[in-house]
C-alpha positions in Angstrom: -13.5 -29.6 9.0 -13.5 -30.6 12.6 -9.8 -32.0 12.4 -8.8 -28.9 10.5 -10.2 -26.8 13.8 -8.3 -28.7 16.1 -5.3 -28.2 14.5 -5.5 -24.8 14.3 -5.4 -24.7 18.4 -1.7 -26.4 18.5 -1.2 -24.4 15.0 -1.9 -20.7 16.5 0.5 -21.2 19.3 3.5 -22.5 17.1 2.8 -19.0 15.2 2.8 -17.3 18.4 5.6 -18.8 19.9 7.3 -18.5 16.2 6.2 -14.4 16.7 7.8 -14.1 20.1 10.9 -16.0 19.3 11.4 -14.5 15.7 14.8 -12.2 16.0 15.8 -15.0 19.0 18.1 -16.8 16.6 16.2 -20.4 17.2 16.2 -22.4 14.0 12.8 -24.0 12.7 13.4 -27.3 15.0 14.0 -24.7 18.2 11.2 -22.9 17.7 8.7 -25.9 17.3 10.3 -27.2 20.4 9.7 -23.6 22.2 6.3 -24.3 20.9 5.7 -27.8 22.7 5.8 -29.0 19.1 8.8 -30.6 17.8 7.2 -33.1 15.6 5.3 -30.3 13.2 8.3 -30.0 11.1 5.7 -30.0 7.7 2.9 -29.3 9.9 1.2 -25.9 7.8 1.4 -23.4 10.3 0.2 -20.3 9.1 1.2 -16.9 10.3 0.0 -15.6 13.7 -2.1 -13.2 12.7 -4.3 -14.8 10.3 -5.8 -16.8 13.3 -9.1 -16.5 14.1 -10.5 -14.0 11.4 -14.1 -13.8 10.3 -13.0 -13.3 6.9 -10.2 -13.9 5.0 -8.9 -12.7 1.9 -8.0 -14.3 -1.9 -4.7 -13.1 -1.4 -3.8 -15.1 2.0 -2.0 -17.8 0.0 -1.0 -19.6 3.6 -4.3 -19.1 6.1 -5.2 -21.7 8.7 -6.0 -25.5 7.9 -9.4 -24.6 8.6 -10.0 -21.6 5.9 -7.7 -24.1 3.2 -10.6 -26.7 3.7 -12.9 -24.5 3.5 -11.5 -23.2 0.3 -11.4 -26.6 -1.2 -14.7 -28.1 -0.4 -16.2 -24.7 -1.8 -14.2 -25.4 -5.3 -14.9 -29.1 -4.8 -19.0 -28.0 -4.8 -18.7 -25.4 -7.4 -17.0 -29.0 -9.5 -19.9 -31.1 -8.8 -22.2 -28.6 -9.2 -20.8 -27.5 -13.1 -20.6 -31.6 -13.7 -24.6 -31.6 -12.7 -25.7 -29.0 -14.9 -22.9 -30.3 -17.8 -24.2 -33.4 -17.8 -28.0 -32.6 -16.8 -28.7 -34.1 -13.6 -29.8 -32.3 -10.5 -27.9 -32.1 -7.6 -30.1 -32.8 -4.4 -29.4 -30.9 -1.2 
């Protein structure tokens, strides 16, 4: 989770930059070099304005790194936890 916050700092500002620049005619390489970034060619960047929310919503199919780890440690524990009670054993805390 830590990494996934720290990428989200460099990831916000490509957005932001990506915002500022978007009707500037810059192709993808352009604007990640606008950004400072021009190395994050399959970084996933989401969109500017899902940054920083308190909540987001099912239907954000691209939110920060941090909210998609999130995500998939909370299905990852819902797994283990529906394995435990399958199989009988309890899951300690």
């Amino acid at each position: 989770m830590a990494a996934a916050v720290a990428f989200d700092g460099p990831g916000r500002e490509i957005a932001r930059v990506h915002d500022k620049h978007l009707y500037a005619g810059l192709d993808h390489v352009a604007a990640l070099t606008a950004a400072g970034f021009p190395e994050a060619g399959k970084w996933p960047i989401a969109d500017a304005s899902l940054y920083g929310l308190s909540h987001y919503s099912d239907w954000d199919t691209r939110p920060p790194l941090e909210e998609q780890v999130r995500r998939l440690a909370e299905r990852q524990d819902a797994h283990i936890a529906k394995v435990a009670r399958l199989s009988g054993a309890t899951v300690g805390s």
